[in-house]
C-alpha positions in Angstrom: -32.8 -0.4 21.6 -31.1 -0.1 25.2 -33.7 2.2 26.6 -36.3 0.4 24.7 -35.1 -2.5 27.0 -35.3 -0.5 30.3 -31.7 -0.9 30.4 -29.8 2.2 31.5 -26.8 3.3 29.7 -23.9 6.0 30.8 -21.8 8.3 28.4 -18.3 6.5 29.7 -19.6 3.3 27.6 -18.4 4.5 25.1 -14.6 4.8 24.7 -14.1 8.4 23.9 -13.3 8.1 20.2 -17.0 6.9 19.7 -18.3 9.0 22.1 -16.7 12.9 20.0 -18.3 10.9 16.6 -21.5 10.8 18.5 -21.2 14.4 19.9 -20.3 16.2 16.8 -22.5 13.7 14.8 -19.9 12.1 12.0 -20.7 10.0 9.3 -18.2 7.0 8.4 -18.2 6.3 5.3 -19.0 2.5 3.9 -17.3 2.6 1.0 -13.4 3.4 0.6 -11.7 3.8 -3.1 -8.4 1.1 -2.9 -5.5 1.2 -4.9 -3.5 -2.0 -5.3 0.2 -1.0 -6.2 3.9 -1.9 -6.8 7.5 -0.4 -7.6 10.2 -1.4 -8.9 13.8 -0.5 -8.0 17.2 -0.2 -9.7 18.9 -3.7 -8.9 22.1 -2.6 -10.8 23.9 -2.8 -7.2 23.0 -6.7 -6.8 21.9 -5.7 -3.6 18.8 -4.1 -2.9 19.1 -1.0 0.3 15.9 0.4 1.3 15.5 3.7 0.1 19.2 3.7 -1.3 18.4 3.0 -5.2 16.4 5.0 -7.8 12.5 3.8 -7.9 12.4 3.0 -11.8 8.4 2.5 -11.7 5.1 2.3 -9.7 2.2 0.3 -11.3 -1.0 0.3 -9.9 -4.7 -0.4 -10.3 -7.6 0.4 -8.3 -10.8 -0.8 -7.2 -12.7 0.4 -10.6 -10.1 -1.3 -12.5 -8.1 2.5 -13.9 -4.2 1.1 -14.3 -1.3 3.4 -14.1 2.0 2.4 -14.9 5.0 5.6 -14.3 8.1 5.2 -15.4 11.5 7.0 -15.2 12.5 8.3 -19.2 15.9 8.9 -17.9 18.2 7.7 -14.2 18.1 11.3 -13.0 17.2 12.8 -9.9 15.1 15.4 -11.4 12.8 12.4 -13.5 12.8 10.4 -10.2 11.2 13.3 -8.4 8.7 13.4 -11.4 7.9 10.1 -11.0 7.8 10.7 -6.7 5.5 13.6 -7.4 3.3 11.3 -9.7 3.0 8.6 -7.4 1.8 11.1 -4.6 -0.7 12.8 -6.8 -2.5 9.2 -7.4 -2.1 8.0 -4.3 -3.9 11.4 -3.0 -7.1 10.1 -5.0 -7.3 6.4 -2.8 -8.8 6.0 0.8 -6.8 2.6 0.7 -3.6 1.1 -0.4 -2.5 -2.3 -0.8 0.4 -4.0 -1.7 2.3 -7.3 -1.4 5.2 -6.7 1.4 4.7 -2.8 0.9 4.7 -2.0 4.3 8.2 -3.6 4.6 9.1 -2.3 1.3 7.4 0.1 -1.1 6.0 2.5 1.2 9.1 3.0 3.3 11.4 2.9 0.2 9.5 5.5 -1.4 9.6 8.1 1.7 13.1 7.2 2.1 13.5 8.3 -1.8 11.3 11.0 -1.0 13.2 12.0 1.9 16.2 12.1 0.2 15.4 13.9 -3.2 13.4 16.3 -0.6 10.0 16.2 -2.1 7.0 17.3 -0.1 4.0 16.9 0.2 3.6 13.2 1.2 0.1 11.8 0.7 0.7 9.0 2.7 -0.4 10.1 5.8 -3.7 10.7 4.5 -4.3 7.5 3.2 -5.0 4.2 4.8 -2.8 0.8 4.3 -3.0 -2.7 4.5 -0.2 -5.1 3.8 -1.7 -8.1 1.9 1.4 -10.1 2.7 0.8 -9.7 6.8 -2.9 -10.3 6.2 -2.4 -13.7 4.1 0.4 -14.8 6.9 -1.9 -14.2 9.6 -4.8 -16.1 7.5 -2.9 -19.2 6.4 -0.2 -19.5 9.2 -2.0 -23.2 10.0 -2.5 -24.3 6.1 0.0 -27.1 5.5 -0.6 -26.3 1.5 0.6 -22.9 2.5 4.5 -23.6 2.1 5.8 -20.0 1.4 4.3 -16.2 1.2 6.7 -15.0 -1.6 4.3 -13.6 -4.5 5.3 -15.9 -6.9 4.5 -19.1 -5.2 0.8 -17.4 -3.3 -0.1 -16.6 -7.0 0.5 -19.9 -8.6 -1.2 -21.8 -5.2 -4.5 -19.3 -6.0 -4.6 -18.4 -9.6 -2.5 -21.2 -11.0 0.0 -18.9 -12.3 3.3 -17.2 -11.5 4.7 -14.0 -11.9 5.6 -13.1 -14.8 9.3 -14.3 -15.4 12.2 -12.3 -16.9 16.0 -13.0 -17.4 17.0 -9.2 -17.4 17.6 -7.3 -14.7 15.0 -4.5 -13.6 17.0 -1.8 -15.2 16.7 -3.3 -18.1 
């Protein structure tokens, strides 16, 4: 189109990321798999301490709609590093994860829990992330109906209903 144009164009356009994708001639891709997910944490110590507490489960659906729902069978370390090495085999299968709050939360509470148990193999670094919690701050910080950003009251605003409620604790 430039030259087409009789305008003249010079390799340091380009900033130099572009410029090695042009060289070596790579493809981007224009579709990504996603996988929307969540844990939940033991909340038998009132108060909850990133990374500190067993992860009881990880949920998830992706972009296809396929679920997956983990769970510890026991409150051991060995069936918490089941569930850690379950978690990173699915998450290994997505381009993109999403959560409410997870980069806050879930994603560095499960490589603290992963840290500390000492599994390897993290599959995070090969997978991309976006925080849907930053993303609807940033979107509705001037909407006056936009009173909080906790999950329960963004769902009921757009979907016209909550969370689900519960009495018990997490554990339980």
């Amino acid at each position: 189109y430039l030259e087409g144009n009789n305008i003249q164009t010079f390799e340091g356009d380009l900033m130099e990321d572009k410029r090695w994708c042009v060289d070596i001639n790579i493809q981007i891709a224009t579709e990504y798999s996603k996988l929307y997910f969540d844990i939940e944490t033991d909340d038998t110590g009132g108060k909850i301490k990133l990374g500190e507490d067993r992860i009881l489960s990880f949920a998830a659906i992706d972009d296809k709609g396929k679920k997956y729902f983990e769970t510890v069978s026991e409150h051991t370390d060995l069936e918490e590093k089941r569930l850690l090495s379950k978690i990173n085999q699915i998450i290994g299968q997505y381009d993109i994860l999403l959560g409410w709050n997870s980069s806050e939360f879930d994603i560095p509470y499960i490589k603290g829990r992963m840290r500390k148990l000492e599994v390897g193999g993290s599959q995070f670094w090969k997978v991309a992330h976006f925080d849907l919690l930053s993303r609807f701050r940033h979107i509705f910080r001037f909407d006056s109906y936009i009173r909080m950003f906790n999950l329960d009251f963004i769902s009921k605003h757009f979907l016209k209903r909550g969370k689900v409620g519960r009495n018990e604790k997490i554990i339980e």
